[in-house]
C-alpha positions in Angstrom: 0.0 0.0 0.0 2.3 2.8 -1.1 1.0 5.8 0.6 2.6 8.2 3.0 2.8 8.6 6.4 4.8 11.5 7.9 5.9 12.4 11.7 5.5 15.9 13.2 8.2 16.0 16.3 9.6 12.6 15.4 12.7 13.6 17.5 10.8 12.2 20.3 13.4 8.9 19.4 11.7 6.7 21.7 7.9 7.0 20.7 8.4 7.5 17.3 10.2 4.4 16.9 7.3 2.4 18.3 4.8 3.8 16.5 7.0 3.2 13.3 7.5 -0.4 14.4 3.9 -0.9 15.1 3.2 0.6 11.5 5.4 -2.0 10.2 4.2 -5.1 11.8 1.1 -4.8 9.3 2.5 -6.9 6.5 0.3 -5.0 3.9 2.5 -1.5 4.9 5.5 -2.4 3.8 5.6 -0.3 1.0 4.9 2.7 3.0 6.3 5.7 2.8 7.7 7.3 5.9 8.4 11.1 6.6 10.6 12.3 9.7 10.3 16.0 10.7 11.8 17.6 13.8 13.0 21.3 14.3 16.4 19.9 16.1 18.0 18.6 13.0 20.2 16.0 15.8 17.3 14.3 17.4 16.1 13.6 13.0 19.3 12.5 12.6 19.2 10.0 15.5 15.7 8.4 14.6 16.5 8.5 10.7 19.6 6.4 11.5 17.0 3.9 13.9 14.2 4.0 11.7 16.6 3.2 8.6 18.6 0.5 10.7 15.0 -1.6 11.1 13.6 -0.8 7.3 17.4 -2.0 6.4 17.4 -5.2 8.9 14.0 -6.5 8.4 14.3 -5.9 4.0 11.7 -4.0 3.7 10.7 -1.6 0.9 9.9 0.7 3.1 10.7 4.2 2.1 12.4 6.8 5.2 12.9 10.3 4.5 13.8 12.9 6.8 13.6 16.7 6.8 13.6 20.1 8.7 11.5 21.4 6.2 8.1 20.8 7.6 6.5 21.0 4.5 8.6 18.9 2.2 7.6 15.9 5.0 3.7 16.8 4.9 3.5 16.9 0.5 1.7 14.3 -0.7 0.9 12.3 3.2 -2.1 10.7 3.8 -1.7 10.7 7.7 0.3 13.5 10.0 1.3 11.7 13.5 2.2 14.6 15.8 4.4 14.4 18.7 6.1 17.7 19.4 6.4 19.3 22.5 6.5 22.8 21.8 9.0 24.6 23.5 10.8 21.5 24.6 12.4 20.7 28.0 13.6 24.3 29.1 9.8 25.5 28.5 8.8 22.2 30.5 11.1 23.3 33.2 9.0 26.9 33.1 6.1 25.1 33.5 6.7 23.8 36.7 9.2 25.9 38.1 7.7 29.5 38.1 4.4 28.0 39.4 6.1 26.1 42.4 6.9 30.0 43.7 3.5 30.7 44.1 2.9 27.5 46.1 1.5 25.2 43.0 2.9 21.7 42.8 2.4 19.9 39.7 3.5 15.9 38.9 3.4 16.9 35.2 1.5 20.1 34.4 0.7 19.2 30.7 -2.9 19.3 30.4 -4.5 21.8 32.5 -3.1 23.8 36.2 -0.8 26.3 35.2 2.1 24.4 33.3 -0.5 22.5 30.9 -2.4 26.0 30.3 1.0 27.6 29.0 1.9 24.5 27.0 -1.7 25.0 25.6 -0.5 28.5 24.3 3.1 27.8 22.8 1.3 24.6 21.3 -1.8 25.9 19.9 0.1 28.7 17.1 2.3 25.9 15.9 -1.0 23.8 15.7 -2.7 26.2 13.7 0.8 26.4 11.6 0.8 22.9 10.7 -2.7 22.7 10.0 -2.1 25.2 7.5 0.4 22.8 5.8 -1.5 20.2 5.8 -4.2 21.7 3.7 -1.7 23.6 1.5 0.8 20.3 0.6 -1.0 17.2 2.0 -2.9 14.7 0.2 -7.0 16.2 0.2 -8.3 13.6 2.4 -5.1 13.9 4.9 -5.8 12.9 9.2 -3.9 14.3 11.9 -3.4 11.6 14.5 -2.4 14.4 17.5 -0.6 12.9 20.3 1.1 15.9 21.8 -0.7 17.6 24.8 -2.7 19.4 26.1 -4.3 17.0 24.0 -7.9 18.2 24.6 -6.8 22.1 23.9 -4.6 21.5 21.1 -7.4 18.7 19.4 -9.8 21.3 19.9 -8.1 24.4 18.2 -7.4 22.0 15.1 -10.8 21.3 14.6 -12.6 24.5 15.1 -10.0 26.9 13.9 -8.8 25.3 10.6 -11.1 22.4 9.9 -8.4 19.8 9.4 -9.8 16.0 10.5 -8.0 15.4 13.5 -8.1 12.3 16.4 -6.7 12.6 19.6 -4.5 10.0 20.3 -3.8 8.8 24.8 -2.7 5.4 26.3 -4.3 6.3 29.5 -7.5 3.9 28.8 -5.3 1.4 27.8 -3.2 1.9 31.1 -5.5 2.0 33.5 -7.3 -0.8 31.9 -4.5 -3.3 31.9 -4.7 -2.0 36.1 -7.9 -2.8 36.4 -7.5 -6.2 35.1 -4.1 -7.0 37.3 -6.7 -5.7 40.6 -9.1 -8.3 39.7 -6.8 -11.1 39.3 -7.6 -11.6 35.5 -4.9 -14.1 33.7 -5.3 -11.7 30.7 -6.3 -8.3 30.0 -8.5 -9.4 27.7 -10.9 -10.8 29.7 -12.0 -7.6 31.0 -14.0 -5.1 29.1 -14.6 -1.7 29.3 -16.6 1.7 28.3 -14.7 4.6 29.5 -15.8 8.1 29.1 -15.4 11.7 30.1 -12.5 14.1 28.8 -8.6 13.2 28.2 -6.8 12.2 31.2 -10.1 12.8 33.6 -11.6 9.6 31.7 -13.8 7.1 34.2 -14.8 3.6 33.7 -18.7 3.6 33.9 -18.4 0.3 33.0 -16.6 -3.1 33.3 -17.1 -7.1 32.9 -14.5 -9.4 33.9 -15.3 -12.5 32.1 -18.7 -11.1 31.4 -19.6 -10.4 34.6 -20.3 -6.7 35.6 -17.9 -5.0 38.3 -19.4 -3.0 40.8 -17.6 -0.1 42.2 -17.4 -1.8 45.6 -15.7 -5.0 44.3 -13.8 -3.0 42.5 -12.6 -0.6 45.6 -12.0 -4.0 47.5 -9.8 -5.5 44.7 -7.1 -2.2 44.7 -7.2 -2.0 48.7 -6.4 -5.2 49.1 -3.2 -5.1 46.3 0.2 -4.7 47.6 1.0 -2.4 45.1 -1.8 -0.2 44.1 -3.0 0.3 47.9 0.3 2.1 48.0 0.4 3.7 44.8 -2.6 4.6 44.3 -4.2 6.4 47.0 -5.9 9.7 45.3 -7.5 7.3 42.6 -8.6 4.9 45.4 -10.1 7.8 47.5 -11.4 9.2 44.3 -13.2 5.5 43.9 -14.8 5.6 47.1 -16.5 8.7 46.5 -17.3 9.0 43.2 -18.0 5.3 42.5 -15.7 5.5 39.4 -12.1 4.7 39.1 -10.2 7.1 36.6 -8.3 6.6 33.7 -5.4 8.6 35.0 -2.3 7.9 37.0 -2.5 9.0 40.7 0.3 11.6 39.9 -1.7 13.0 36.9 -5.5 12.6 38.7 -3.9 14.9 41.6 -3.0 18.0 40.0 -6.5 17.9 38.3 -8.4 17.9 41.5 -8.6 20.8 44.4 -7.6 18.4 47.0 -4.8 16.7 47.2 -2.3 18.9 46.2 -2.8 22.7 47.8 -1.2 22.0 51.2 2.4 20.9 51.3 2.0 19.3 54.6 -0.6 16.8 53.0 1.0 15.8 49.6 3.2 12.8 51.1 -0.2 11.6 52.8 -1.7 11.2 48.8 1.5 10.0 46.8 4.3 7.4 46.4 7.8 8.1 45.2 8.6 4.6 44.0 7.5 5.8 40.4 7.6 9.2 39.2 4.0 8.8 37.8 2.6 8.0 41.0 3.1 11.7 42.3 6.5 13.2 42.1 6.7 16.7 41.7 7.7 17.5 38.4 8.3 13.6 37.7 7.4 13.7 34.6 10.3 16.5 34.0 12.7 14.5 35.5 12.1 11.3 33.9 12.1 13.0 30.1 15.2 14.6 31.1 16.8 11.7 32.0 16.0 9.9 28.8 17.4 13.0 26.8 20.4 12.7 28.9 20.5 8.9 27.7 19.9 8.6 24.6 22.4 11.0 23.7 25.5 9.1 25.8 24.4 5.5 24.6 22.9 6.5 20.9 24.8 3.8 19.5 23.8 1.2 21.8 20.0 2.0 20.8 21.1 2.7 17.0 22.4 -1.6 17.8 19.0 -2.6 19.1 17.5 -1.5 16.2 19.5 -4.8 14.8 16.7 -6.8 16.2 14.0 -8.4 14.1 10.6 -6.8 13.6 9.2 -10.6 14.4 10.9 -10.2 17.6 8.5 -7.0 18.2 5.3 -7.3 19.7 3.0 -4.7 18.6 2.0 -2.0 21.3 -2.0 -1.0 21.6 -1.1 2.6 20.8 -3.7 3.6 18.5 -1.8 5.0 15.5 -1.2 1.7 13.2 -4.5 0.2 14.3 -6.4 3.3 13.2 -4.2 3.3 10.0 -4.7 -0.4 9.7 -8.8 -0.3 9.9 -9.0 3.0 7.8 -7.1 0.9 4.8 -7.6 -2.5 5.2 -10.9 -2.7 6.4 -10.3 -4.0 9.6 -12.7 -3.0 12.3 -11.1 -1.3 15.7 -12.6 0.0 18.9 -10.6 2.2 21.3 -11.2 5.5 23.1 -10.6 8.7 21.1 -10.8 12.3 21.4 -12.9 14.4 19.2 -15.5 17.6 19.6 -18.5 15.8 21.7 -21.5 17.4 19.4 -24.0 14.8 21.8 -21.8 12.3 22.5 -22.0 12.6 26.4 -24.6 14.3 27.0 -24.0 16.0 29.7 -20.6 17.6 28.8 -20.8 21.0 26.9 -21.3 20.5 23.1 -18.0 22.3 22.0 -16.0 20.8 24.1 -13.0 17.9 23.1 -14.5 14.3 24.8 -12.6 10.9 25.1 -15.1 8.4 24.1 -15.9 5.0 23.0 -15.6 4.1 18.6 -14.8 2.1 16.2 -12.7 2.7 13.1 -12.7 0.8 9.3 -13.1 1.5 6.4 -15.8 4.4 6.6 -13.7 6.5 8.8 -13.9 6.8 12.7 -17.8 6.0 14.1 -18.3 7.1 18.0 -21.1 5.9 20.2 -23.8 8.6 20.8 -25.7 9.3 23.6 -23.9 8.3 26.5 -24.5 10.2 30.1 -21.4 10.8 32.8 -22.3 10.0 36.5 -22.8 13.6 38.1 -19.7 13.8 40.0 -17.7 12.9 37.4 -18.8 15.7 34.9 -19.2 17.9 37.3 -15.3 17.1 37.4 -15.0 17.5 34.0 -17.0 20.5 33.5 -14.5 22.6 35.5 -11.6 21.4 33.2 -13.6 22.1 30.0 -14.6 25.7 31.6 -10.5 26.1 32.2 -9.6 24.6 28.1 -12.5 26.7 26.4 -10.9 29.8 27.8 -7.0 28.7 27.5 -7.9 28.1 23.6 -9.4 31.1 23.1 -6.8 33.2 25.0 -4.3 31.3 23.1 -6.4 32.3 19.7 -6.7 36.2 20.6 -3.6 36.8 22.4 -5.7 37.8 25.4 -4.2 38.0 28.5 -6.5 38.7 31.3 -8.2 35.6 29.5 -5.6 33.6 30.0 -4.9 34.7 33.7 -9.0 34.2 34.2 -8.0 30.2 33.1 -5.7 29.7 35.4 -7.5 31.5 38.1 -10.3 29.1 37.6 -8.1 25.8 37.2 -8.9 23.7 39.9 -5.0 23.3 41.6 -4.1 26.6 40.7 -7.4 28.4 42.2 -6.6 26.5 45.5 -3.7 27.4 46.4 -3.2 31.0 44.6 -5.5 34.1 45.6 -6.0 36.2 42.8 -3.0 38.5 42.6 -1.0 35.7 42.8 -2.2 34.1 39.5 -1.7 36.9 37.7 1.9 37.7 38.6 2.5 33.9 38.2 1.1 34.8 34.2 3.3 37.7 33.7 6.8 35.4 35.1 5.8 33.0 32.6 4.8 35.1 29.7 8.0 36.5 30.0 9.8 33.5 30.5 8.5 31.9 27.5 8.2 34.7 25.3 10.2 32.8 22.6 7.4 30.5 21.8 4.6 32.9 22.6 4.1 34.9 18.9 0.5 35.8 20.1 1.6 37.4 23.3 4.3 39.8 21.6 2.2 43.1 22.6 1.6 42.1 25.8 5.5 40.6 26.8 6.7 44.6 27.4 3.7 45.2 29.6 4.1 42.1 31.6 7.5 42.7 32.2 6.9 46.2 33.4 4.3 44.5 35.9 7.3 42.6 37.1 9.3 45.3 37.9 6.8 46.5 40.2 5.8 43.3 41.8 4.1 43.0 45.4 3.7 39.6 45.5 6.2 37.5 47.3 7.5 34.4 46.2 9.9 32.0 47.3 12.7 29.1 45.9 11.0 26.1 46.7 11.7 23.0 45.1 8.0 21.5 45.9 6.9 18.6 48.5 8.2 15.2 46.6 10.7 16.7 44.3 13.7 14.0 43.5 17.4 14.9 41.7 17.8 14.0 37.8 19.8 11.1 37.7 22.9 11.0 35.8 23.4 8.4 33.2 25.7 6.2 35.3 23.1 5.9 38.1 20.4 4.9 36.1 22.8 2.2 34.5 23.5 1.4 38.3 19.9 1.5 39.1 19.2 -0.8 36.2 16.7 1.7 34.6 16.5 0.6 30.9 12.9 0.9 30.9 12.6 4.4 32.2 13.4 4.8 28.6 9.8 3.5 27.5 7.7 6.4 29.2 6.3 8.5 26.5 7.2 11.5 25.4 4.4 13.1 25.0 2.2 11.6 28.0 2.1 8.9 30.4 
């Protein structure tokens, strides 16, 4: 099936490598065409080199091209995988450092609180900007499969603003799925099913069968308690569980900073989180851990460049979405999985315009979501005040606005309870500033923010947060045996 396929941000080594090998486990796509595109022209040189290695190892007529040029990857392709992080890890570092002055304590801050709302504004302009590409080179009938967060703001400015088809792409269902089948003892993941629904990373199982049978949410709250793990792990997502009925898609790290109640006294954040994994709380884990691998990969390069020696019948496919959305839409192949796209009715009690994550399938006809379906009350009301937070974050990030923005994060859930008002908006003004590079819709506004600055009243202080841990040099993780720190995503948990 010669068509093309082409990668926005494919220096992300380690995802885009699995998504390529998933690709290529489809026997009828290897003839595919295969586009790299990253801004740092070393990170495309690295995964050209891998991606080249397994097209080279396995025989395959697969074709690999690389390019800075944005556009002269998207002519002609038929599908646009995005996985940039705008801004990269120095903006990352913004995003949780400036807001840790003002008291707010993020795991990851990608999605909403105050780091995911200012990724949500260097992302959406470069959304817009490849968007425009797309329709000017790619092929008339071209997806974007968008993996790069805020996944719900950035899915939501593509498809309002510029029209382009676009699926949001998480592994959080999948995740917490595979959880919910280890709690309840299941030999196989498979033997549990699952409707999950609400918005990206505040997802909630409103439904399960294990072997057919349906879970109630007090089995269900019996099964994690009892584990040896998750009872540690996982105790915002277990408390959650007991009060809402509902266990959530999203890791306990993650669920935390979306919530107003587990993370806006200091004193109280040990009580709620585990440092045996970064994802089960850390502050600024996810920071750490992505440093870490960038650290890595460029020392031992050629030790991954070697694994990529390995045979693709060695591989066993991931349940990312990509290749299996790919697969259906060509072959004919039918696939179900969650997927984010503008709700227009499909839970009805979420706001029309807003970006759900939702039950579909996928062949030949193109994506087909189930209609209809109704969040328990406490769980949308959850949701709500994230959608509330995104539909003014995506507008702010359309006009430029910035007592917008600063009303966004006033009314973020984390943000609003721990900052007072003149907090948040000097916390704005340090980070406009601060990421005023990546910011083009903000130029006005960057001198007056800065003056702002010079006559600050608020105080801050240096704090490093409640749970924060030291980057690890390469030799420790070697010591530590952390190979598969390595297979954390890029662009999400």
């Amino acid at each position: 099936m010669p068509f093309k396929i082409a990668f926005i941000g494919a220096g992300s080594v380690g995802f885009t490598k699995k998504l390529v090998c998933d690709l290529l486990k489809v026997p009828d796509f290897a003839g595919i065409e295969i586009a790299l595109h990253d801004i740092n022209a070393h990170n495309l040189d690295m995964i050209r080199q891998i991606i080249e290695r397994i097209v080279e190892v396995n025989d395959l007529p697969t074709t690999v091209s690389a390019s800075t040029d944005r556009r002269v990857a998207l002519e002609g392709a038929r599908y646009v995988i995005n996985c940039v992080r705008i801004g990269g890890l120095e903006a990352f570092a913004d995003d949780i450092r400036i807001p840790l002055k003002y008291g707010v304590d993020q795991c990851v801050g990608d999605t909403i609180c105050a780091g995911g709302i200012m990724y949500g504004q260097r992302s959406i302009p470069q959304m817009l900007a490849f968007c425009d590409d797309i329709r000017a080179v790619a092929d008339a009938d071209c997806r974007m499969l968008n993996y790069a967060n805020p996944m719900a703001m950035n899915t939501w400015a593509a498809i309002d603003h510029r029209g382009v088809e676009t699926i949001g792409l998480c592994h959080g269902v999948q995740n917490g799925w595979r959880q919910i089948a280890n709690a309840l003892g299941a030999d196989d993941p498979s033997e549990v099913d699952i409707i999950c629904i609400g918005i990206n990373h505040q997802t909630w199982y409103t439904d399960i069968r294990y072997r057919g049978r349906q879970i109630g949410s007090e089995e269900l709250l019996e099964a994690f308690e009892r584990h040896p793990d998750y009872a540690r792990e996982e105790k915002v997502r277990i408390d959650v569980l007991r009060r809402f009925g509902y266990y959530s898609t999203e890791s306990n790290g993650h669920l935390s900073e979306y919530l107003p109640w587990y993370r806006k006294r200091p004193d109280e954040i040990a009580r709620w989180i585990d440092l045996t994994n970064w994802i089960n709380g850390e502050t600024g884990g996810y920071l750490r851990v992505c440093t870490e691998r960038r650290n890595w990969f460029e020392e031992d390069f050629p030790r991954f460049l070697s694994d990529a020696d390995r045979p693709l019948a060695d591989y066993r496919r991931s349940d990312e979405h990509a290749s299996r959305i790919i697969e259906a839409l060509e072959i004919g192949t039918t696939y179900r999985g969650h997927f984010n796209v503008k709700n227009d009715g499909l839970i009805t009690n979420l706001a029309a315009d807003c970006v759900v994550e939702s039950p579909g399938y996928v062949d030949r006809f193109g994506l087909n979501m189930t209609a209809g379906l109704t969040l328990p009350l406490a769980c949308a009301a959850t949701c709500t005040a994230s959608i509330d937070v995104q539909r003014m974050a995506v507008t702010a990030a359309m006009t430029g606005d910035v007592e917008l923005l600063k009303l966004a994060v006033l009314h973020d859930p984390l943000a609003g309870a721990v900052c007072n008002p003149e907090e948040v908006w000097q916390m704005v003004d340090e980070m406009l500033v601060a990421q005023a590079a990546w910011l083009p819709q903000y130029r006005d506004a960057i001198p007056h923010a800065e003056d702002r600055l010079r006559h600050a009243t608020v105080a801050t202080r240096d704090w490093q947060g409640a749970a924060r841990l030291d980057v690890r040099s390469v030799d420790e993780l070697r010591a530590a045996d952390q190979r598969s720190a390595l297979e954390v995503e890029e662009t999400g948990d």
